[in-house]
N, C-alpha and C positions, 0 to 999 in steps of 0.2 A: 797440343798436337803439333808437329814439325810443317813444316809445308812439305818438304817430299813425302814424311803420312797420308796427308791429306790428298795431296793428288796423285799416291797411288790408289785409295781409297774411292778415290772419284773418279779412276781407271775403270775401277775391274767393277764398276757398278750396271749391272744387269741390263743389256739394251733390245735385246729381239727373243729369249729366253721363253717368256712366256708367251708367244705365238705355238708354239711346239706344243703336236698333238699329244693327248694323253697317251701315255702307255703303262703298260701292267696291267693285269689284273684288278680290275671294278674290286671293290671293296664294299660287298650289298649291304652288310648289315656288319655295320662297325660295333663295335662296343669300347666304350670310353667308362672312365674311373674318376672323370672330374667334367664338369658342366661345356659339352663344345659349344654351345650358345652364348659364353660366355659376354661378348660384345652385342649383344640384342640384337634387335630386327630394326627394320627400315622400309619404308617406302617411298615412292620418290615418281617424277617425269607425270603428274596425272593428266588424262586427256579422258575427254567425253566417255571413251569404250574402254580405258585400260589402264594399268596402272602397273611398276617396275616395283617388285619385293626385293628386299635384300637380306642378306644374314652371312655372315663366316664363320665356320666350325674353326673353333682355336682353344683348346681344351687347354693350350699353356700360354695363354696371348700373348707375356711378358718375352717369352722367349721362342719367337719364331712361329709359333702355332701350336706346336706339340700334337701335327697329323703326320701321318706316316706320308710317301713320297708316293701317292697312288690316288687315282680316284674314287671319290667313296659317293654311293648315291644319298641322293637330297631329296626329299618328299618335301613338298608344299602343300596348302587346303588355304582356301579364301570362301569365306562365307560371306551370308548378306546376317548372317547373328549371332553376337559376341558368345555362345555357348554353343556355333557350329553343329546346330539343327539343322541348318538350310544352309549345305553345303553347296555355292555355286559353280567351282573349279577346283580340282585340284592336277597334279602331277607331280613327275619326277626329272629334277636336273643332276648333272654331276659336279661339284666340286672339287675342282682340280688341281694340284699342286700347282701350278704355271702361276698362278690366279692367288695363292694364298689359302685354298678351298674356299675361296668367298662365290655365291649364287647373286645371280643378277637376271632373274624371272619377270619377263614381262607379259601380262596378262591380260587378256582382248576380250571383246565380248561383253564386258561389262555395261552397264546404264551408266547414263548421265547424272550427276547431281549428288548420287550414292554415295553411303556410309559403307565397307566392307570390313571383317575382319581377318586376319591372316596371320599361319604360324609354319613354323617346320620343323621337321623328323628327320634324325636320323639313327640307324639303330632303333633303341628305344628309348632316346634321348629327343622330348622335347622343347621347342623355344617359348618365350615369354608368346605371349598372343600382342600382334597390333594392330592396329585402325587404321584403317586410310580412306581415302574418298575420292572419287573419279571428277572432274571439269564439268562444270556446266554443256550441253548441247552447245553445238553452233550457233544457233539462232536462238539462243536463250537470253534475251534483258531483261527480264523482268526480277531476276535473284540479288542475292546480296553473298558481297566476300567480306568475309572477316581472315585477316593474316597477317604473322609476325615476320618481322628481317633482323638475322643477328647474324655479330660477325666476332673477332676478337676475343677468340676464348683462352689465353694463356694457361696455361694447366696449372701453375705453378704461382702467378697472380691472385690467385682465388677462387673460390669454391662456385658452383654452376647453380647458385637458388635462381637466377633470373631462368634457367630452363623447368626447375621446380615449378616455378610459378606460370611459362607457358604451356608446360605440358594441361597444369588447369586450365588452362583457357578454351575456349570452344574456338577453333580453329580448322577453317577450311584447307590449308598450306602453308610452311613455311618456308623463306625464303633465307638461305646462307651465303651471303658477297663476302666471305673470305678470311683467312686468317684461322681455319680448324684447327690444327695445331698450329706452336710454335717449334722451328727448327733449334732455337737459341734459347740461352736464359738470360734473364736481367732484370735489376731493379734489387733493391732492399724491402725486405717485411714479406719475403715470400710465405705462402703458406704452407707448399706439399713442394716436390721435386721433380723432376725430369727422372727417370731413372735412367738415363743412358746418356752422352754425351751429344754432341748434337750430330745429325744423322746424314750421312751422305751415301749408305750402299741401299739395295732394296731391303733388306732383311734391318736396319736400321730404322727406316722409315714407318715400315710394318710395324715394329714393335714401338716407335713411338705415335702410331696412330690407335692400336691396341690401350695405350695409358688411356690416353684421352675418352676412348669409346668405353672403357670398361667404369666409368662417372656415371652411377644410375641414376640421376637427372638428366643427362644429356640421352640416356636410352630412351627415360618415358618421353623427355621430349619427340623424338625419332617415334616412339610409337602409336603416338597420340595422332599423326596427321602427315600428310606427304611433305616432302622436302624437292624444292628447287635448290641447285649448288654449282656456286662459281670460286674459285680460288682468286686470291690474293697473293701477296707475295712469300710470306710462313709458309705455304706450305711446300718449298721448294729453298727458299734461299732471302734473307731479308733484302729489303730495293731491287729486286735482279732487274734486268729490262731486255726481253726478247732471248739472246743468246749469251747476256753480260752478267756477272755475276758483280755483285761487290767487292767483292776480292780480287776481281781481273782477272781471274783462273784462265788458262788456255781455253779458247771455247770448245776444243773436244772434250776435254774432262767436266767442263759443266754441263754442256748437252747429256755427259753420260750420268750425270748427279740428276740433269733438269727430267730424266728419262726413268729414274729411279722412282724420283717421286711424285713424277705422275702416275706412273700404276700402282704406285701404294695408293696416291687419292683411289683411283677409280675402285680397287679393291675394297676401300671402306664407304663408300659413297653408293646410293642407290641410284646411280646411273643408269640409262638404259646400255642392255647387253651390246657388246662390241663396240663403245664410246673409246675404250683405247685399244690400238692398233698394233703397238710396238713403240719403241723410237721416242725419243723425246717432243713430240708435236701430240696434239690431242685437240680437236673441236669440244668446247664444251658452250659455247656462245649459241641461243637459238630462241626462237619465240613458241611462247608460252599464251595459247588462247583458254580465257575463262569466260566462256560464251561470247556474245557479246557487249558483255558488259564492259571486258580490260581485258586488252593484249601489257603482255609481259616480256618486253625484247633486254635478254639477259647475255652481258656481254665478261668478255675477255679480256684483260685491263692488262695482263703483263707480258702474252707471248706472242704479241703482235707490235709492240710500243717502240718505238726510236730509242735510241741511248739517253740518258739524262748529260743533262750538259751542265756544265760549272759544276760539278764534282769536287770535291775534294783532291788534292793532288793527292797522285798514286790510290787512287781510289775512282770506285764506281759507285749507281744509287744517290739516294736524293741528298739535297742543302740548302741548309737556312742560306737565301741569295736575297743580294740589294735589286731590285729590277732594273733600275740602272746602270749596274753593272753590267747584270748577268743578260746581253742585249741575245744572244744565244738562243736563248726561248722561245724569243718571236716568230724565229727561223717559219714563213709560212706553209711551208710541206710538212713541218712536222706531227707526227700523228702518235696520240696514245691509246689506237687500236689498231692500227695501221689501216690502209687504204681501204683493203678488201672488207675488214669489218664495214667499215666507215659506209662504204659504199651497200653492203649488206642493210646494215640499219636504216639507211635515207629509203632502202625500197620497202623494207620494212614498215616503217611508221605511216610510207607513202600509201600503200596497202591496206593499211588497217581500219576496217569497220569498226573499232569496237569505239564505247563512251569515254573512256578510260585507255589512256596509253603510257604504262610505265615503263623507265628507261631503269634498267636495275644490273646497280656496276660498283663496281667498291670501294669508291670515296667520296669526298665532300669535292661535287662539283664547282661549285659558287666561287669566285676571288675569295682568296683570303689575305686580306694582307695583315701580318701578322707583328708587325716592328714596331716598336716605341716612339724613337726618331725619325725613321726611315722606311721607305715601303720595303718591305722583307715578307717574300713566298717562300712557301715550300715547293720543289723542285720535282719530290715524287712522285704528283698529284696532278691536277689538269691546270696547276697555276704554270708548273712546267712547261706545259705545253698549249700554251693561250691559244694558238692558230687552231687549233686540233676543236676547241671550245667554244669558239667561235662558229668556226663552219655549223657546227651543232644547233646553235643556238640560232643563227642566222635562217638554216633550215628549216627548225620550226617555226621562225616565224613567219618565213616567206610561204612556207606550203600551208598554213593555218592549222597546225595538224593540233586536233581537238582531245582538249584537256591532255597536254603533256605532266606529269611528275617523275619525276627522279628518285630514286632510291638509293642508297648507299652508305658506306660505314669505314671502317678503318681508322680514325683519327681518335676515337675513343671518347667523344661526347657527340651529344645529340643535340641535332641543331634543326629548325626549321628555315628556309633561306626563299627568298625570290631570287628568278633566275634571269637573268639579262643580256640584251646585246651585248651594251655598255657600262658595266658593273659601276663605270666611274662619272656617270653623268646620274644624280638621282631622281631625273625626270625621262629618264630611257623606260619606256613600257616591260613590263613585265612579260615574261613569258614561258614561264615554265616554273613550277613548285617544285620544292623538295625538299626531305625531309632525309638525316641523317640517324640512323641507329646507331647509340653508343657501345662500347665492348661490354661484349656478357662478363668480361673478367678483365681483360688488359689492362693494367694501371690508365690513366687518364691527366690529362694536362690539370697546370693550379688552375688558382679561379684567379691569379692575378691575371694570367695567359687569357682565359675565359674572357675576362672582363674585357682585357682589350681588344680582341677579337670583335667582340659587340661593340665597344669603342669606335673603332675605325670600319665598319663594315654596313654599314646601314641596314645592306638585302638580306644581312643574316638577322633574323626575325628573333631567335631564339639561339641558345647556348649555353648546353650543361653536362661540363665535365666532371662534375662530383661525383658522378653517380653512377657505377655498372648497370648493363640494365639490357633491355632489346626495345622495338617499336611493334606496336601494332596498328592497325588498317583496318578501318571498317568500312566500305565503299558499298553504295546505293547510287540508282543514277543519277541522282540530282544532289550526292556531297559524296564526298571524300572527307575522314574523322581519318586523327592521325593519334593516337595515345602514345605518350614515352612512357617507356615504366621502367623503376630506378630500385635497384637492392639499397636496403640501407647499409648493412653491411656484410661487403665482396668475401669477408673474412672467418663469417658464421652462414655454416651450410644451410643455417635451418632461419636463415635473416626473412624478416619481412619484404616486401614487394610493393612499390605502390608511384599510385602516378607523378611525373614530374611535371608534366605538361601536355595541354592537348591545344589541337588546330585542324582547321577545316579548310579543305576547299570546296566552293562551291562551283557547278557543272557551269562551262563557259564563262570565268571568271578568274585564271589564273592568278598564281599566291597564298600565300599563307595567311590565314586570319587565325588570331585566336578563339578557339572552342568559349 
């Protein structure tokens, strides 16, 4: 594609569009000739009384949707039993062309603790049936969570059996830090394709988030249990940072790509209703209570972040750097959520009653140094931005804030790490665990990379890039169980599944021990 292609293309991409109310003629009782459910159901945002369904009628999902330009009504029903005997709620939404006809039902009223299940109609056309479960009460400790975090699912990398095998699992929620689709292709030994080129209008976006969804493992996953989701950098533009792309695009023409595909995300994602707005800005950062057992403060890692620095000339996004070079980094203002998160999260954690305080954001927060002769970071991660990681880490250990972990993924192995003031002193106290989910698909570093990693790292406990896979969490108040679980092979859809590693923390004890 030309650069003047590309940033007419990144022009004329869709910015305030879908705020415009519907018009025409409701369409009550559609009749379709091929499946509109075709991308399944979802659920997602649980709290104690409610829970957000999702579904988008796209009878041709590869190409647009294949719905007429009208609103058509949407029936929902949520039971308390999977053969919708004891029907608890139901109604009707419209789905609207603005929106892609995607529903985004948020549903009140509900118990605490609860299993429900849920489907929708339209016409007389209806969807797969799915499960979801509402939050613990308020003042609930006495429960147990069980839940998975994945991120890194290249469509074209490999086939989705690590969601085959979550979908089995008995899971209270899953958590997604980023990387849903890829915007690009790369790599040798792909297995399936992109069917379209890489996406920069809204009607791009849609259809390549359409590919991904239409993966029926990645559906039962989605229907098996609610879904937390925060984006990474795929799903907009590889490395962007804030208003910057890679490419150095004009920042109006990225803003109007960064605006494209944020309401594609919102449109596939079981966000709660009116999460985006218009415009390329979108809140999706916010805390997540599961009684109080564990608060869940789920953040925003790209559209708040300072530029990356020591870039590649004529380029934006991250670089292998010497840290003695790249003195840049230190910059002490620098922020990879910017201020106002920053400043969000400290009241946050400051706040929190619960046993359990997860920080869940989309990469390996820990130093890495990553270099054979020389200390060498990566630049797109929080090694970029050491001041930023520090304050963090300084914070919880000054406010004693009880049983910190971290959560996060992106780098495409899974690591257990202790987390530090002073990464580089090995008698600096610990204070914070975390654990790293590897990509359910995205190729992964060698194990020469691996090895040295654990080489030069001490706090990183564990490290394994071998192996696609996701993490599960089983939390009780007196441990934290952390399971990695690894495909054997990303390549065969119907591969085995099985553990790579477990580790525990125990309550008031920060760190990683082995299981």
């Amino acid at each position: 594609m030309t650069a003047s292609r590309r940033r007419f293309l990144i022009r004329s991409a869709t910015l305030s569009a879908a705020l415009l109310l519907p018009v025409g003629r409701v369409i009550a009782q559609p009749r379709f000739t091929q499946n509109p459910f075709s991308l399944g159901v979802a659920s997602g945002y649980p709290q104690a009384d409610s829970v957000v369904l999702w579904t988008r009628l796209a009878p041709d999902p590869l190409n647009g949707g294949g719905m007429p330009e009208a609103p058509v009504a949407l029936r929902w029903e949520i039971a308390a039993d999977a053969k919708f005997n004891k029907i608890v709620d139901r109604g009707e939404t419209l789905a609207v062309p603005q929106f892609a006809h995607a529903a985004h039902v948020q549903v009140r009223g509900l118990s605490p603790s609860r299993w429900y299940w849920y489907r929708f109609m339209a016409g007389d056309a209806v969807s797969a049936v799915g499960r979801t479960r509402t939050a613990p009460a308020a003042d609930d400790t006495r429960g147990k969570l069980g839940f998975a975090v994945a991120s890194c699912q290249h469509y074209e990398h490999g086939f989705y059996a690590a969601y085959r095998d979550m979908a089995a699992q008995e899971l209270d929620f899953v958590i997604h830090v980023g990387d849903y689709i890829y915007e690009s292709s790369w790599g040798k030994g792909r297995v399936r394709d992109h069917h379209i080129p890489e996406p920069y209008t809204l009607t791009e976006y849609r259809n390549r988030y359409a590919q991904y969804k239409m993966d029926t493992n990645l559906q039962a996953a989605h229907a098996a249990c609610p879904w937390l989701v925060t984006w990474d950098d795929h799903e907009v533009d590889n490395d962007y940072a804030n208003d910057r792309s890679q490419d150095l695009d004009p920042v109006d023409a990225f803003l109007a790509r960064r605006a494209a595909a944020y309401q594609a995300y919102y449109e596939h994602m079981p966000l709660p209703p009116g999460t985006f707005n218009g415009g390329p800005n979108m809140k999706i950062y916010g805390t997540h209570a599961m009684g109080n057992l564990a608060r869940i403060q789920l953040l925003d890692m790209r559209q708040y972040r300072d530029y990356h620095v020591c870039s590649r000339p004529g380029r934006g996004g991250g670089n292998q750097v010497n840290v003695e070079e790249c003195t840049d980094r230190n910059q002490p203002g620098r922020s990879i959520l910017g201020r106002s998160q920053e400043q969000w999260l400290e009241q946050a954690l400051t706040a929190s009653p619960a046993r359990w305080n997860v920080i869940a954001q989309t990469t390996l927060m820990a130093q890495a140094d990553r270099g054979a002769d020389s200390r060498t970071v990566y630049t797109d991660g929080w090694d970029g931005y050491p001041a930023a990681r520090d304050r963090l880490l300084r914070f919880i250990a000054e406010r004693k804030v009880r049983n910190p972990v971290v959560l996060g993924g992106d780098v495409h192995f899974a690591a257990a790490c202790d987390l530090k003031v002073d990464f580089d002193n090995e008698r600096s106290p610990v204070v914070a665990s975390e654990f790293v989910a590897t990509s359910i698909s995205s190729y992964g570093p060698s194990r020469a990379r691996n090895e040295a990693l654990l080489a030069k790292n001490p706090h990183v406990k564990f490290a394994n890039s071998l192996r696609r896979g996701y993490a599960r969490y089983d939390v009780s108040p007196r441990r934290w169980e952390t399971t990695f679980r690894g495909v054997y092979d990303a390549a065969d859809p119907q591969s085995r599944v099985f553990d790579t590693g477990q580790y525990v923390v125990e309550d008031g004890k920060p760190g990683a021990q082995r299981g």
